[in-house]
N, C-alpha and C positions, 0 to 999 in steps of 0.2 A: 732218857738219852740227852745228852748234852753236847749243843754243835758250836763249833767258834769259824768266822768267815774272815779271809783275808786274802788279799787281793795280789797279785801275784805281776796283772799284767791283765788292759784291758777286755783282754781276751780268755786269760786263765784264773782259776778261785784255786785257791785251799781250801779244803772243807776241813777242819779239825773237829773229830767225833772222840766221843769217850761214851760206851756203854755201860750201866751205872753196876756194881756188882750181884745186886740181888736180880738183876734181867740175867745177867751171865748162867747165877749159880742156877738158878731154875730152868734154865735150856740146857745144862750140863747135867740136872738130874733125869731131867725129860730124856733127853739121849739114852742117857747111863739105862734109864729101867727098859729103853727100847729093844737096849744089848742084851742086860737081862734075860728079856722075855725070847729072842731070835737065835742067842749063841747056846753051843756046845761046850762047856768044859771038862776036861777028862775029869772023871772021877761023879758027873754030878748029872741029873737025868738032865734034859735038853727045857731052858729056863728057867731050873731051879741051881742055878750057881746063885752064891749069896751077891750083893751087889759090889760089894769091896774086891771081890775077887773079881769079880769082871771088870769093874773098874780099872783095876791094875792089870791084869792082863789085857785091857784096850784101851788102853790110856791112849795111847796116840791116835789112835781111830776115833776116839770118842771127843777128843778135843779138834777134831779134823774137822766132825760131822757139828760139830758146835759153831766151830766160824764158819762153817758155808753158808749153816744158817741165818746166824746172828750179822754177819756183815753185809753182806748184798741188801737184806733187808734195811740196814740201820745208813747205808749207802743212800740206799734210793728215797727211804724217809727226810733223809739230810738234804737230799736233790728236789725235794718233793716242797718241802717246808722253805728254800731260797730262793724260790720263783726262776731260779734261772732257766735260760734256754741252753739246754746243753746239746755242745755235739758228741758223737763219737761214745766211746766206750771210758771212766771215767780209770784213772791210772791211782790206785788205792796200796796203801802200805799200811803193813802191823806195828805199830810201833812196841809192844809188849814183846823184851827180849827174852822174859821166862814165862811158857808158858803152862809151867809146873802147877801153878795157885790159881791156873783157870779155874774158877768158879769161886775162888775167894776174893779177886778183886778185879777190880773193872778192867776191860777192854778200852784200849783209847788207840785209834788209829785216824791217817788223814789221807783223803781223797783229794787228787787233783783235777779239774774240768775245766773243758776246752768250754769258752759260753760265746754267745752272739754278742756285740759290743753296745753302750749304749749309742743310740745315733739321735746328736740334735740337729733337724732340718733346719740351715741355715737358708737365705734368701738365695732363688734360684728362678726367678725371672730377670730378664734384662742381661743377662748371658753376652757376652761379645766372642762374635766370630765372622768368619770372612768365607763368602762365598765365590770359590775362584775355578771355571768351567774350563778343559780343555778345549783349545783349537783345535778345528779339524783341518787337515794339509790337504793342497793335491799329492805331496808326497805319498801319504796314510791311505789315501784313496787311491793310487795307483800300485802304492803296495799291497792292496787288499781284491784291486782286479786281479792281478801278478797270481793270488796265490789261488785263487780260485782258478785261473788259465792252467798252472800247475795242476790241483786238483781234479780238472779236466783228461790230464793228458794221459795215454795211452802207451803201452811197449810196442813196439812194430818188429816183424823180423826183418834182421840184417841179412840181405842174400850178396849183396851187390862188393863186398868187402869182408877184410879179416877183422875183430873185436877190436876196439880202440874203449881211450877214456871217455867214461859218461856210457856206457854201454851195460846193459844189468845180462851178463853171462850165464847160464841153469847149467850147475854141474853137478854128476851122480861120484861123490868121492868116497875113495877107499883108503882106508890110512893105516899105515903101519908104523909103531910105536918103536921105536930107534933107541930114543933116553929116555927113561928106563923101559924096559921091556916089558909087556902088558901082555895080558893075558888074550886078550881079545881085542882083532881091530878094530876101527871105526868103519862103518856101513852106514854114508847118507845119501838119500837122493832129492833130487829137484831141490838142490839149494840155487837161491838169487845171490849173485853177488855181482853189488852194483861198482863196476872199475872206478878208484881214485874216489871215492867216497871215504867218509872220516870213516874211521873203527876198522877198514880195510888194510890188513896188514901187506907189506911190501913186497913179500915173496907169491901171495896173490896175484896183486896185480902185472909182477912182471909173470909169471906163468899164463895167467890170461888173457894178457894181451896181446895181439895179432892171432886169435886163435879163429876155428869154423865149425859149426854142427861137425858131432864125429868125431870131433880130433882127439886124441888121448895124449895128455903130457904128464908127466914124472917129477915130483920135484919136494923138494925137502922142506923143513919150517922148523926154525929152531923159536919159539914161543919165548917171550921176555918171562922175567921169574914176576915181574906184577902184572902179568896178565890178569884179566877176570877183575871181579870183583872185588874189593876190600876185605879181609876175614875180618874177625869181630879179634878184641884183642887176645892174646893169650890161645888164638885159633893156626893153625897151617892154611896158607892157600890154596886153595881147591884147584879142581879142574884141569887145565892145557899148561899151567904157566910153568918157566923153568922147563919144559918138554921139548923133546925130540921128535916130529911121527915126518914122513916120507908118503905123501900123498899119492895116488895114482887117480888124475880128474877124466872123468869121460863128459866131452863140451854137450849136453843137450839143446842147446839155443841161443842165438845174439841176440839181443833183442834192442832197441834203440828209444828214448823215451823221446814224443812226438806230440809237442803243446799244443794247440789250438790254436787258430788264428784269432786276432784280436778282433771278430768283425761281428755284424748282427747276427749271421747264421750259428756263430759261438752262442752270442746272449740268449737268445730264443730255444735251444737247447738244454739251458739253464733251467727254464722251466717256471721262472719267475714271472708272476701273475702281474700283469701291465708292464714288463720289462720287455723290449723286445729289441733296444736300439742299444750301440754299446754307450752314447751321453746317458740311456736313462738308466742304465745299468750304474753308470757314475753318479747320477740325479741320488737313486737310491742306494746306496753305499754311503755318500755321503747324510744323508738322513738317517743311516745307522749308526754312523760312527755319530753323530750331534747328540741321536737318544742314547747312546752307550756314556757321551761324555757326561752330558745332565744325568745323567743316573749316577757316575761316579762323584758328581759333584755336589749332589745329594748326600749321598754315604757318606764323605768328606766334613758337608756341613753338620751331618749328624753327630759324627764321632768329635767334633771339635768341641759341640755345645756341649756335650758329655763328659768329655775331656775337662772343659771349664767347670764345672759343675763337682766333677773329681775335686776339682784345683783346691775348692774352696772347702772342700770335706775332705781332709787329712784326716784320717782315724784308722788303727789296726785291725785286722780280719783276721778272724780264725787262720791258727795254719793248714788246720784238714783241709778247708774248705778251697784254701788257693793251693795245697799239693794237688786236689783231685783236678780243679779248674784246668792248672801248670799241665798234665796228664795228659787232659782232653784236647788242647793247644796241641802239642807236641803229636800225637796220635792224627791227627788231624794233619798236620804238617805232611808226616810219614805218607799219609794214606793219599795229598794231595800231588806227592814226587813220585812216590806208584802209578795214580793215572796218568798222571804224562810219560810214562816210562822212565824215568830217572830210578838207580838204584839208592836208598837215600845212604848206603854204608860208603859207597863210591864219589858222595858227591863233596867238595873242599867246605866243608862247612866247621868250623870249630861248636864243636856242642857241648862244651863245660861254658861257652860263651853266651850260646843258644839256651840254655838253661837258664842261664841269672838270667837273660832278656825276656825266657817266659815267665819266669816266677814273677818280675815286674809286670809286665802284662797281664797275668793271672790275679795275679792282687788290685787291679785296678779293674778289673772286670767284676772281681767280688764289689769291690766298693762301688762300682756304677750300677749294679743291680739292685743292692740295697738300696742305693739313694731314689733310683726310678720307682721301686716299691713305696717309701717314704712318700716321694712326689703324689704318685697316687693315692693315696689314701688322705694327703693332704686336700687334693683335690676331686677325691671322690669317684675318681674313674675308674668304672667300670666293664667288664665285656660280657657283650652277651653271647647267646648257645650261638644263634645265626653266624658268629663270628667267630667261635671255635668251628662250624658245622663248614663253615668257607673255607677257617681253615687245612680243616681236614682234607677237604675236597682237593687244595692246593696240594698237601703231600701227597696224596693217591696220583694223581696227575703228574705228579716229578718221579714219584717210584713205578707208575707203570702199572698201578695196583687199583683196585675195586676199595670206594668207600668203606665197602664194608671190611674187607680185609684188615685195612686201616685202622678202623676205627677197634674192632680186637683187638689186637697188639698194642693196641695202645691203653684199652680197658685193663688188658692185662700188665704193662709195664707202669702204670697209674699214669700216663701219660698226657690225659686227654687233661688235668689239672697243670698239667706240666705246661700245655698251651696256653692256657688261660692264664696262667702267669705272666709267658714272653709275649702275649698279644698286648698285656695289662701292661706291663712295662713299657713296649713299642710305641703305645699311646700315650704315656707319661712321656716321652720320649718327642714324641710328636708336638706336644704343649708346650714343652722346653723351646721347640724349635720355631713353632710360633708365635712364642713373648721371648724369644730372643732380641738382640740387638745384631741384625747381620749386614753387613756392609760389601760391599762388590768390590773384586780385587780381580787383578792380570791375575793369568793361570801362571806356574812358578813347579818346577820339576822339584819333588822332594826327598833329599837321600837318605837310604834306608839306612837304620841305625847299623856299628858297626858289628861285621860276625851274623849277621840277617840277611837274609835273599831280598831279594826284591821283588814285592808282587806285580805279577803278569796281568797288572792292570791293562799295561795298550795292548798285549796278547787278547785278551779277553774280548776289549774292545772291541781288535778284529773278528773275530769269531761270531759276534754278533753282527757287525757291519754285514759280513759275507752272508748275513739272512739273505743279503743279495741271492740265496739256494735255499732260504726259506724262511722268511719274513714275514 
């Protein structure tokens, strides 16, 4: 066999193969006597047709069962023999346009493959970045009392008055379908609807306002045609929009939202361990939001040394390897606009925009993984069991799960190597950051690039501040 290599792109090979013809013609006899011995010819007992006749009557089958054999093998020996690191499955074509004189002349076909690139580690200590922490406000701190007092507060019944705005109404409604005509009404009960709240449509609110336990009111709703959700394209929209229905609401309850008073009897109910005053409820909030900021400003200085490090290793990545990355990004995205209840089909996002922004993301995550791989091994860093075995402990703990559980799933997904990589990395990562060059800078708001959301970084923040409920 005879292989020719050329280079395409540092990431794709040509493999040009040609199978010599005496390998051919002796895997197309081997075949041929297979036929022989297995097939039926009319006229002749069962393996004794002569070979020519089988031959010609399986011509195509016998030349079929010749290249599954002869090429996969002369494929992988090719792959086998160029030391390359291939990904993916390898894109092979026949170059032989007759394939009449198989077995009298060679076989020559070329394989394409995706390979790892090569990577020269250039200098990667002395890194320049800037470490810049956010301020914490009494603003931030008072917004973060504010939402906790909120989270505190309670409905109370309305006896003293008729339903106004800001009031959450319980009504059992009955709907009947006007445009177009439906087969079957609507039958709901105990729905809340909270008056003059966003997503509260207008003929809501005027029907239930000034209303009392008990009261029955009548009233129509002609639903916009973009109601609901976004459909996906080339879909009809679902559900109420564009509709007609003719409600009949029976009022179950006013109910009126009732905040807490700002005082120590509030804080102390909180339940917060050495909190008991509303200053020291402010003391600690503010120390949440300082550790949320330092931690953010940590992430920050990491990805920047990283970032620099990127800068200085421009080199091409596999494409599999940043579609699949691209994939996980965006899936990720998806699954993080679901937990906060955002529907992601409904939200203004351009995503032929969002796309190019992740494939650039995605390809520089490939290239910073590589290079942290490099580093280490440059530098020898290592992890030990103890450190995957923390690891794990840390997932069981975030999923709510028993070590053991854990540690399965992950035996089973080969996972538990898949740590030992990103810990391996993390440390590489670590090194960077302490033979960096980092310099202290004002903190400085940064705009998310354009057609990209903006991470809920000061969301976050507060969320942990208000450990102020469990810290």
């Amino acid at each position: 066999m005879k292989t020719e290599i050329s280079e395409v792109s540092p990431t794709r090979k040509e493999i040009k193969i040609e199978i010599e013809a005496a390998d051919v013609r002796a895997e197309f006899e081997r075949v041929t006597q297979e036929y022989a011995r297995a097939v039926t010819v009319p006229g002749f007992r069962k393996g004794h047709a002569p070979v020519g006749v089988v031959r010609t009557r399986y011509k195509k089958d016998i030349q079929g069962d010749v290249l599954k054999r002869l090429v996969p093998e002369a494929v992988e020996q090719a792959i086998e023999e160029s030391g390359f690191q291939v990904i993916g499955q390898p894109d092979v074509h026949l170059d032989n346009e007759n394939l009449d004189k198989l077995g009298e002349e060679s076989v020559t076909l070329h394989a394409h493959v995706e390979v790892m690139p090569e990577l020269n580690l250039g200098e990667y200590r002395g890194l320049e970045a800037a470490r810049r922490t956010r301020p914490v406000t009494e603003e931030e701190i008072e917004r973060v009392v504010e939402n906790l007092r909120e989270a505190s507060a309670s409905l109370q019944p309305v006896e003293d008055r008729p339903s106004q705005e800001g009031d959450t109404v319980t009504v059992d409604f009955q709907g009947r379908y006007v445009e177009p005509q439906e087969e079957e009404d609507i039958n709901v009960s105990d729905v809340d609807v909270v008056l003059g709240s966003e997503g509260v449509l207008d003929e809501f609110n005027e029907a239930l306002t000034g209303v009392q336990p008990d009261e029955v009111k009548t009233f129509t709703v002609k639903y916009p045609d973009d109601f609901g959700p976004q459909p996906k394209e080339g879909e009809e929209r679902k559900g109420l929009a564009g509709k007609t229905i003719e409600y009949t609401a029976t009022v179950t309850a006013v109910r009126r939202k009732e905040v807490p008073a700002l005082d120590d009897d509030w804080v102390k109910s909180l339940g917060e361990e050495e909190v008991e005053t509303v200053e020291q409820l402010r003391v600690r909030v503010r120390e949440n939001l300082s550790k949320s900021a330092e931690h953010e400003s940590e992430h920050r200085l990491r990805d920047e040394v990283l970032g620099r490090l990127i800068e200085r290793h421009r080199f091409e990545v596999p494409e599999t390897i940043v579609s699949y990355q691209a994939n996980q990004i965006l899936q990720s995205m998806i699954r993080d606009m679901i937990s906060r209840g955002a529907d992601p089909r409904t939200q203004d996002i351009n995503w032929e925009a969002m796309r190019d922004l992740v494939r650039e993301r995605a390809g520089d995550d490939v290239r910073g993984s590589m290079l942290l791989e490099r580093v280490a091994e440059a530098e020898n860093i290592e992890v030990t069991q103890g450190e995957i075995d923390a690891e794990i402990e840390s997932i069981a703990e975030g999923q709510r799960q028993s070590v053991e559980q854990v540690r399965a799933a992950l035996t089973k997904q080969g996972g538990e190597r898949s740590i030992a990589d990103r810990l391996r990395n993390r440390k590489a990562l670590d090194f960077l950051v302490q033979h960096a060059q980092v310099r202290d800078e004002e903190w400085r708001e940064e705009e998310p690039a354009e057609g990209q959301p903006a991470e809920p970084e000061e969301a976050a923040g507060e969320e942990q501040a208000a450990g102020a409920e469990g810290s």
